[in-house]
LOGU-342337 format. One record per residue (C-alpha): x, z, y; residue in three letters. Coordinates in steps of 0.001 Angstrom, whole numbers, plus 500000, padded with zeros to 6 digits. Layout:
N
XZYala
...
***
This chain:
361
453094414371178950unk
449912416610178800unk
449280415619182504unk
449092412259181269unk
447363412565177699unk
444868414699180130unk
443892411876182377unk
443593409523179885unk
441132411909178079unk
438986411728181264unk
439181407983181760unk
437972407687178172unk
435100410284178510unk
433736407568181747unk
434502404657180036unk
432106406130177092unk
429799407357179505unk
430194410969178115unk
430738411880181770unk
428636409636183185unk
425698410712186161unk
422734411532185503unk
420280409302187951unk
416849409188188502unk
413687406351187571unk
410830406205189906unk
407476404380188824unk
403604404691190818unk
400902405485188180unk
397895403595189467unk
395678405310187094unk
396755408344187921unk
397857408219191151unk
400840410135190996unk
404737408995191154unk
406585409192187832unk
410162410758188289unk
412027410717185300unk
415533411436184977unk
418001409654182395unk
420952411196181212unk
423545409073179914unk
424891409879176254unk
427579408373174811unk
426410404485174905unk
422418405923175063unk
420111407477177592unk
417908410608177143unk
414722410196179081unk
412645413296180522unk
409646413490183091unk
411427415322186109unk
408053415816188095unk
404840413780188430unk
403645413878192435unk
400334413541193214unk
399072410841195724unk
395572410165197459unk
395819406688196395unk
396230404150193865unk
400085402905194594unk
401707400668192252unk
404065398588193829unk
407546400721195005unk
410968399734196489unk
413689401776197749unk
416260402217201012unk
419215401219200465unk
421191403692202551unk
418203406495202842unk
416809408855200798unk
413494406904201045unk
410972405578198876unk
408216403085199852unk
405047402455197817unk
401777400513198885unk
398663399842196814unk
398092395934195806unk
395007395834197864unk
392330397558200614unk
390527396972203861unk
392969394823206156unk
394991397474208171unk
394304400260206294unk
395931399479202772unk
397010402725201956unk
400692403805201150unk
403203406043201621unk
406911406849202546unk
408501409735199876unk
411440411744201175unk
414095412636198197unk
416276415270197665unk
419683414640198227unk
419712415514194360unk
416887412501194429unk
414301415180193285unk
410792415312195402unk
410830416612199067unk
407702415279200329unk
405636412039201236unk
404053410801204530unk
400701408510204063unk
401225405266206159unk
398931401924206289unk
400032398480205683unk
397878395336206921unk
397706393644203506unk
397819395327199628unk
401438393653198238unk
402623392564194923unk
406249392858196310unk
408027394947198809unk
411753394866200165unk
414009395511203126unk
416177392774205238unk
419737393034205170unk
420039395245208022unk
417398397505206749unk
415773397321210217unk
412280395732209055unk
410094395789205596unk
408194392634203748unk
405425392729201754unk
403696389691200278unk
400191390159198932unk
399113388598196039unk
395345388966196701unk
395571386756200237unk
399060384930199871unk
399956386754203537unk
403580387718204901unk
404031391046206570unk
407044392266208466unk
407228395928209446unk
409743397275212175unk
411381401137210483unk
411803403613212892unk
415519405555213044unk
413793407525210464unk
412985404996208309unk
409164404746208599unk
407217401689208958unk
405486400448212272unk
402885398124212956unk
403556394552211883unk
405738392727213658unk
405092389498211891unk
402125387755209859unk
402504384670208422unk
399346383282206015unk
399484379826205155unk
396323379959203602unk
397589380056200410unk
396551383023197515unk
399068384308195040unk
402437384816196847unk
404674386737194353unk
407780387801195739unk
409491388522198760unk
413706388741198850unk
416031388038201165unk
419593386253200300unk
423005388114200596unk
423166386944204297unk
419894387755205516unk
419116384907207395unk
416386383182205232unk
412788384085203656unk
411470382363200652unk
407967383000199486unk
407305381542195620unk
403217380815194632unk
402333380346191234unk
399344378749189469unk
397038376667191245unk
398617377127194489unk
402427376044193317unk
404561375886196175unk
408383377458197426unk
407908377952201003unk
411178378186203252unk
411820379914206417unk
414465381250208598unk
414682384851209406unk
415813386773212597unk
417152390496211239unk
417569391843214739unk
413395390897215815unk
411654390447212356unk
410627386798213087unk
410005384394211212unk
410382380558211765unk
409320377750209144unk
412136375406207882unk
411363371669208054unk
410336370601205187unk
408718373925204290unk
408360373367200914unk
411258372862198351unk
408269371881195939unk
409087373554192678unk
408859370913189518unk
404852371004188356unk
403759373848185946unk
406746375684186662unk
405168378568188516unk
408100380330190727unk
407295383977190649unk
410407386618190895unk
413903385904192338unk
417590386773191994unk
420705385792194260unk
424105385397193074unk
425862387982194860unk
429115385064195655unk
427288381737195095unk
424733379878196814unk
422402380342194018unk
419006381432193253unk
417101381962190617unk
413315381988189950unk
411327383316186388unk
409175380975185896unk
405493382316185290unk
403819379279183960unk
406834377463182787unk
407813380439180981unk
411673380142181537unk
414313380319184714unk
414898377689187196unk
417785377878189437unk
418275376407193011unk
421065375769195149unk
420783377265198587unk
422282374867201125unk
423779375777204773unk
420834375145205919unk
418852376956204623unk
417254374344202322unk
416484375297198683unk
417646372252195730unk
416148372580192376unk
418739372501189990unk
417416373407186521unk
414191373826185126unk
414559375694181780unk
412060376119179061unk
412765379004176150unk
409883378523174136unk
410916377459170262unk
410053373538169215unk
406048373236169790unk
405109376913170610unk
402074377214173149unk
402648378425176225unk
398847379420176055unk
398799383007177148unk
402275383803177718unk
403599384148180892unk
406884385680182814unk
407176388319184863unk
409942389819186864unk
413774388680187136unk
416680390421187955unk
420933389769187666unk
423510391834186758unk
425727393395190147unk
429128391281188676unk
426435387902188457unk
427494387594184716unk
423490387755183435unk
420295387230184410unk
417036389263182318unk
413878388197182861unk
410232389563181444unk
407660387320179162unk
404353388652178395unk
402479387860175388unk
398888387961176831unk
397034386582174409unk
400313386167171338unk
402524388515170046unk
405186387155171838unk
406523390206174206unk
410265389592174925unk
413316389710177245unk
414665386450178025unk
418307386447178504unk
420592383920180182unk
424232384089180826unk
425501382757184559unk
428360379627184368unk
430989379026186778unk
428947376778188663unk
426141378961189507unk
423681377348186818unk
422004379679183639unk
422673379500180041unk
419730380534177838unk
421064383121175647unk
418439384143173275unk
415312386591173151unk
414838390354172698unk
411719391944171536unk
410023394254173793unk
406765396407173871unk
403463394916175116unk
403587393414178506unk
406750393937179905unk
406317393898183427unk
408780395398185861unk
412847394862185302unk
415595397400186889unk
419154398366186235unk
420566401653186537unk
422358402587189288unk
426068401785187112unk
424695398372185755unk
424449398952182497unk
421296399543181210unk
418293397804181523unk
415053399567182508unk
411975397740181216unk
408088399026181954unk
405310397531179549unk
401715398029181123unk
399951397775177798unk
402550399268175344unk
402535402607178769unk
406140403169177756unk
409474403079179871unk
412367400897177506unk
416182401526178179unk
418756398905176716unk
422537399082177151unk
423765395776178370unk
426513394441175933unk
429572392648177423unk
428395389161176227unk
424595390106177565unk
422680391299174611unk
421039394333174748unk
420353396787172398unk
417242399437172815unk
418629402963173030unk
415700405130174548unk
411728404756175045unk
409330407054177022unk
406081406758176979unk
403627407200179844unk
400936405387181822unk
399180402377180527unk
399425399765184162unk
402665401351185039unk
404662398112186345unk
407198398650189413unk
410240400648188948unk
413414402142190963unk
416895404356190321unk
418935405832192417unk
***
């Protein structure tokens, strides 16, 4: 009987969190030019936030991503002289404290970085010139030269994130230069090869600017920069991207004047999508929140409040907080993720004002 009233104690204490790990939150400081590592501590149903270490670079990085299987971090600045943007791998601990960081170059500055499916090659789309770059990774993990360039003389490319099964490449452009460009991907060489049509020609004023795939259904999902608000496609066998909603958030007759979304991101289980709307020029800095249906399509849930600018959008490494940067408001927001997708704010650190991409592990 005490066996038993023993392991139930335990399984309480995790489902609480009380015994919950510790992880780590990794953020580039442009401004500073050092990499944030902060560790949060679960606590009960909260998080206690504490700078771990700040690591000095030689440049100004600001966008990040992670390995999925190595102990590697990858961070580029947003812009420099073609072939020479500077960046850098960091080595972690196996503790995911600091080891050390190698300085690399990337052809173009990115707005977005991420690894293929087989985590043999990484993209980066820049912003600044609209151009596609795909890097080989050596066996230990460190970028080569390009393998593939793709600019279809287009600026403002926004995202770059391949589907569960690896074999496609969608590219979203906002503003002026609207457009969902479609392509199929080879994991094993890095190339890429444009689908016919090429563009799945998001609805006008939308704005298509980060992306989230249902991790069972042929669905993605696009925040909508100018639109301010999700739309959701249907990925067919083909490759071939179907608009399927288009969904504005904004209350009866608000301006969309100086607002505008930012990142996106779903929960592991698919249940909830969070996405990021800036209040530029309002006071209108929120989390959007939209719950996923049976068929694949979003639900707009409702609105939480969130300091100035929120930018970048992460989860921790269990799924159930949400880790929100603001660039103006230079703090770091945790929420726990309720089981009907609100979320309450449990912890706030502040630190750099710019501070945008973030990572656990």
């Amino acid at each position: 009987m005490n066996q038993i009233l023993s392991i139930l104690f335990v399984v309480a204490l995790f489902q609480f969190g009380l015994l919950a790990k510790p992880f780590h939150i990794y953020s580039p400081s442009s401004k500073e030019k050092t990499l944030w590592i902060v560790k949060a501590t679960p606590k009960g149903k909260s998080l206690k936030l504490e700078v771990d270490e700040k690591v000095k670079f030689d440049f100004s990085g600001r966008v990040i991503t992670a390995h999925p299987s190595k102990p590697l971090l990858y961070i580029t600045a947003t812009g420099g002289d073609p072939g020479k943007v500077p960046g850098a791998v960091v080595f972690l601990n196996k503790d995911g404290s600091y080891q050390k960081h190698q300085n690399i170059n990337f052809n173009d500055g990115a707005c977005y970085l991420s690894l293929d499916k087989e985590n043999r090659h990484i993209l980066g789309v820049s912003y600044g010139n609209g151009r596609l770059n795909v890097y080989p990774l050596d066996d230990n993990g460190i970028p080569g030269k390009a393998v593939t360039t793709i600019d279809e003389g287009k600026r403002e490319a926004h995202c770059i994130l391949l589907p569960p099964d690896g074999k496609n490449v969608y590219i979203p452009y906002v503003k002026g230069n609207l457009a969902l460009l479609q392509y199929a991907y080879d994991g094993k060489t890095g190339k890429v090869t444009e689908l016919e049509p090429k563009d799945a020609k998001p609805p006008h004023g939308t704005g298509p600017r980060h992306m989230a795939y249902h991790p069972t259904l042929p669905m993605v999902y696009f925040s909508n920069e100018q639109g301010i608000g999700l739309s959701s496609y249907r990925r067919e066998a083909n490759g071939q991207l179907k608009v399927e909603q288009d969904i504005n958030i904004l209350p009866p007759g608000m301006s969309k004047i100086g607002l505008s979304a930012s990142d996106l991101l779903i929960t592991p289980d698919g249940k909830f999508l969070f996405a990021g709307l800036r209040g530029h020029s309002q006071d209108f800095d929120r989390i959007s929140r939209y719950r996923v249906l049976e068929d694949g399509q979003a639900e707009f849930l409702g609105l939480t409040e969130a300091d100035q600018i929120p930018w970048g959008l992460t989860l921790s490494p269990d799924g159930k907080f949400l880790l929100v940067t603001a660039t103006n408001g230079a703090t770091l927001t945790a929420y726990r993720i309720a089981k009907d997708g609100d979320l309450k704010k449990v912890a706030s650190l502040v630190w750099d004002p710019r501070m945008s991409d973030l990572v656990t592990r």
